[in-house]
C-alpha positions, 0 to 999 in steps of 0.5 A: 569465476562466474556461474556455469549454466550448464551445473544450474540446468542440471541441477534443475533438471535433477529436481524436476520431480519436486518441482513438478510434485509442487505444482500439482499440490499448489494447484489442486489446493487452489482449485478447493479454495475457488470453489469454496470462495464461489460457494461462499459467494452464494451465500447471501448476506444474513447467512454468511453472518448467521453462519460466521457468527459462532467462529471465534475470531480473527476469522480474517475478514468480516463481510460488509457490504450487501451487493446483490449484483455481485457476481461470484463476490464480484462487483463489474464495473460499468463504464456507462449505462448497461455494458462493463468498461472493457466492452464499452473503452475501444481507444484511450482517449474514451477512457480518458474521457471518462477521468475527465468527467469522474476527477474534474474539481477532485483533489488527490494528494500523495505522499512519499519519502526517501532517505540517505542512511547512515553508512562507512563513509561518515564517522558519525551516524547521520541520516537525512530523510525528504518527503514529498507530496503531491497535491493535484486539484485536477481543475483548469482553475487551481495549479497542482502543488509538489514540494519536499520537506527535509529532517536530520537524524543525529546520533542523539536520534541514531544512538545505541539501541540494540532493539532498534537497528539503526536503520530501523530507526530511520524507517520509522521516523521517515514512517512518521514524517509522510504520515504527519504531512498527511495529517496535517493536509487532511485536518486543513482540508477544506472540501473532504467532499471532493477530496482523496487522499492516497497512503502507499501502503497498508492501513494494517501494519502487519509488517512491524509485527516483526520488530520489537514492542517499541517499534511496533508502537512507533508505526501504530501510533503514526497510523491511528493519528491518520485513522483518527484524522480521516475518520473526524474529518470524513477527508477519505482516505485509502492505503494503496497495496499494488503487490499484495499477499494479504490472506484475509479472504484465504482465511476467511474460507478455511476457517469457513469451511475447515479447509486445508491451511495454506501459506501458498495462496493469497488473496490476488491470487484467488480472485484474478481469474475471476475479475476484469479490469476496473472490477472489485470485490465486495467489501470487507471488514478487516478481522486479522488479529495481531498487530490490528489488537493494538488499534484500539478502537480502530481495530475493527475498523479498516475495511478492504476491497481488490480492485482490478487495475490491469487487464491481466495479473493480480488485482491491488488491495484498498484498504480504507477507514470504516467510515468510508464503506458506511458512507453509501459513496464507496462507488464514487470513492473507488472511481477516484482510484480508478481514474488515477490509475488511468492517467497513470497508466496502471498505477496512481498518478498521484502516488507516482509522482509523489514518489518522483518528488520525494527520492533522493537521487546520486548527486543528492547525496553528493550535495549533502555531504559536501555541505555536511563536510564545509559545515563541520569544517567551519564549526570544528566538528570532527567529522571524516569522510571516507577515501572512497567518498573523498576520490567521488567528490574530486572525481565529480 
């Protein structure tokens, strides 16, 4: 029997009141928290340090750029000489324009992964991983590469472990494999000068915060080889959030001016009202504490900046190694983004298409456990497939 909408309308007509109670509290909390992200951004350089210096930390972030054009801690972007992109861009194809000049002989490479986890439908637990990556020298001379890189999880890989979830384990490993491909581009880069290499995720991998020791480690170790590669190679690099609910900002400010603690506003939300596309924020260094204590050196060396990529909703998260926003080029690194993001039409090409490459769609996993099956069969190797799984290979 399915829903009845008519029970849902009442029961949200009955609750009108708690709804409407939220709203204004939401609101009235995010108004406090605007004003005191205007009120900080006023501030200039010496005396947001002088006056953060007594705060013990984590405080959430640290300021790091001096960028006396800042406008409400607002960088505009300008498409040309004197006027912000939006008022100078009146087609695409003078957007376009400008990728063309911004990403000509600028290599970007991407990497993502997929996966078949293990399941009902096979008696032993297997899991097959594939990345793909996506290398594009934006050159009339050069041809993109795009390949994909398979691994097996056994159930030596796969065995009993009742801190790690199965599925745990494949994440992780998938984790560790992009992350490698990664690396290893990086330490055979052979212009960084012209290079941009994206991660889909955050630097700071606060979700494992949520796993055991082990796992934790397992996802720290696989970054700090990337931080470390990054960092020895100057290759830049940037760990693209399209959805993020990072609060670093939010709780800069309530540690800052001893507001109210909230779980309810982040930082996108914050700050989008206050940009337009293609503007950023100034940048921060990244002081969240947690899983970031684990970092060893590195711990205080991720930095983070919002950048605006659509013309309306929240603007993403970039995060970056230290070394880029000492650089003196973080304007010219942040306009490698900015170009992908319009050839992609509101998201990274590179990591789109590596996204593209890398999943693992039906009939892939069709194909591998037809070979899986004709496999065993040939080495004696007692494997069953479920009825289910059976019935869709004759029916294909």
């Amino acid at each position: 029997m399915s829903v009845s909408s008519g029970q849902i309308k009442a029961l949200l007509a009955h609750q009108r009141s708690a709804f409407s109670y939220f709203n204004r509290a939401s609101s009235d909390l995010l108004k406090t928290y605007e004003q005191a992200w205007v009120d900080f951004s006023r501030l200039d350089y010496p005396q947001r340090q002088d006056l953060l210096a007594p705060l013990a930390s984590p405080v959430g972030a640290q300021p790091l750029e001096m960028a006396p054009k800042a406008d409400r801690g607002i960088i505009a972007f300008f498409f040309g000489e004197s006027a912000p992109a939006q008022e100078r861009w009146s087609n695409r194809q003078e957007s376009c324009q400008w990728v063309q000049e911004i990403l000509t002989d600028i290599t970007t490479f991407a990497v993502d992964g997929s996966q078949i986890s293990p399941g009902k439908d096979l008696s032993i637990p297997l899991a097959l991983i594939q990345i793909g990556w996506f290398e594009n020298p934006h050159s009339k001379t050069r041809p993109y590469q795009k390949d994909v890189r398979l691994d097996l999880m056994t159930p030596a890989d796969l065995g009993p472990n009742p801190a790690q979830p199965v599925e745990r384990r494949v994440n992780i490993r998938r984790f560790e494999l992009e992350v490698e491909r990664l690396v290893e581009y990086i330490n055979g880069c052979k212009d960084p000068d012209h290079s941009l290499v994206f991660f889909d995720g955050a630097l700071v991998v606060t979700f494992a915060e949520a796993f055991d020791q082990d796992s934790q480690q397992a996802y720290v170790r696989a970054m700090l080889k990337l931080l470390e590669a990054s960092e020895r190679r100057r290759v830049p690099l940037v760990g693209y959030v399209d959805t993020s609910y990072a609060r670093d900002l939010v709780s800069l400010l309530q540690n800052f001016y001893g507001l109210e603690a909230t779980e309810g506003i982040h930082d996108a939300q914050l700050l989008a009202p206050l940009m337009h596309w293609g503007d950023r924020t100034t940048v921060f260094r990244c002081d969240r504490g947690g899983i970031l204590d684990q970092y060893d050196h590195h711990r205080d060396r991720i930095t983070f900046t919002y950048l605006k990529t659509t013309r309306h909703g929240h603007p993403v998260r970039l995060e970056m190694p230290l070394w880029m926003g000492e650089s003196g080029h973080i304007s010219r690194y942040l306009n490698w983004v900015r170009g992908e993001v319009i050839i992609g039409g509101g998201y990274p090409y590179g990591i789109e298409t590596a996204d593209q490459t890398a999943v693992l769609q039906g009939q892939d996993r069709q194909i591998f456990y037809r070979v899986l099956q004709d496999w065993a069969e040939r080495e004696a190797i007692n494997l069953r497939l479920s009825r289910k799984m059976v019935s869709k290979q004759r029916r294909r």
